[in-house]
C-alpha positions as CSV (number, residue, x, y, z in Angstrom):
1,X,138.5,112.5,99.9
2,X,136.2,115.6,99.4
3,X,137.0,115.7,95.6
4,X,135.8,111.8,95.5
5,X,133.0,112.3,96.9
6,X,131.5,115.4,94.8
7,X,132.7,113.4,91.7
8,X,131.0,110.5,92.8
9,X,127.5,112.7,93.8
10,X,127.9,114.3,90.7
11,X,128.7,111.4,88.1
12,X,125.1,109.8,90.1
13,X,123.2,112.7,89.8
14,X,124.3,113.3,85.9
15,X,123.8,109.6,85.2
16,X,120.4,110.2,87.0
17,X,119.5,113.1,84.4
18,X,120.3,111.0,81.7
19,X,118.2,108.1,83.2
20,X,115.0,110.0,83.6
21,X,115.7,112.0,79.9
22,X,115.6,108.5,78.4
23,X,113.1,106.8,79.7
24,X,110.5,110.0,78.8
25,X,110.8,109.2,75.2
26,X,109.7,105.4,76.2
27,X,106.2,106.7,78.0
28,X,103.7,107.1,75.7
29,X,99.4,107.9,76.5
30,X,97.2,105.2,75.9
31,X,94.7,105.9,73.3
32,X,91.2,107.1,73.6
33,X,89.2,104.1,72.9
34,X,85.7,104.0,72.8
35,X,84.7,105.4,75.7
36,X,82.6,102.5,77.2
37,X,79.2,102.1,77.2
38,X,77.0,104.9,77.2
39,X,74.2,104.6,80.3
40,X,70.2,104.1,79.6
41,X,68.9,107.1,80.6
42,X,65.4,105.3,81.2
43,X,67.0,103.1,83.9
44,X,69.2,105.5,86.6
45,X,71.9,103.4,88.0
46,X,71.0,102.0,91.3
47,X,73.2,102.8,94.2
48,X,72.8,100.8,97.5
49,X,73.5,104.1,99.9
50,X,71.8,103.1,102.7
51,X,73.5,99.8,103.9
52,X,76.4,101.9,104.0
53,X,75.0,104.4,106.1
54,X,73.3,102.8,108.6
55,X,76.7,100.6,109.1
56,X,78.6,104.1,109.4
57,X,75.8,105.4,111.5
58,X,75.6,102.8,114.1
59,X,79.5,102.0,114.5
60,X,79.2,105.8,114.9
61,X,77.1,105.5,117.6
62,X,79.2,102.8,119.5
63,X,81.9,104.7,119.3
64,X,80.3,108.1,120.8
65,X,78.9,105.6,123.5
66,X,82.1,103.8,124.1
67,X,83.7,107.3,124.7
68,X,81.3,108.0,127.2
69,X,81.2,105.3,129.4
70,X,85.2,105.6,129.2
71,X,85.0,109.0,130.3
72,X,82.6,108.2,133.2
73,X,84.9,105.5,134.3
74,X,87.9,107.9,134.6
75,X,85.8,110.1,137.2
């Protein structure tokens, strides 16, 4: 039973080998392409930042004052 079993483990890890050996040749990079377009220096990108953080700021500060009143109710 022993020998079955290591044939089997080894036949799956040697068909595994061969597996990943031939599928490397199909994998191939995709080309460079051009790259996009380039930005307007005279016009920076705009970048709405502070919705963001005043959402994360405020949910920040529910969550320190949720701790707190928690931790009062426990005393």
């Amino acid at each position: 039973m022993k020998n079955i079993a290591s044939f089997l483990r080894l036949s799956f890890a040697t068909a595994g080998l061969f597996l990943l050996a031939g599928g490397a040749n199909l994998v191939q990079a995709q080309g460079p392409g051009s790259g996009g377009p380039e930005p307007d220096p005279q016009q920076p990108t705009a970048v709405p930042i502070d919705g963001g953080a005043s959402l994360l700021l405020a949910a920040g500060v529910g969550f320190g004052l949720k701790k707190l009143r928690d931790q009062r109710r426990r005393r």
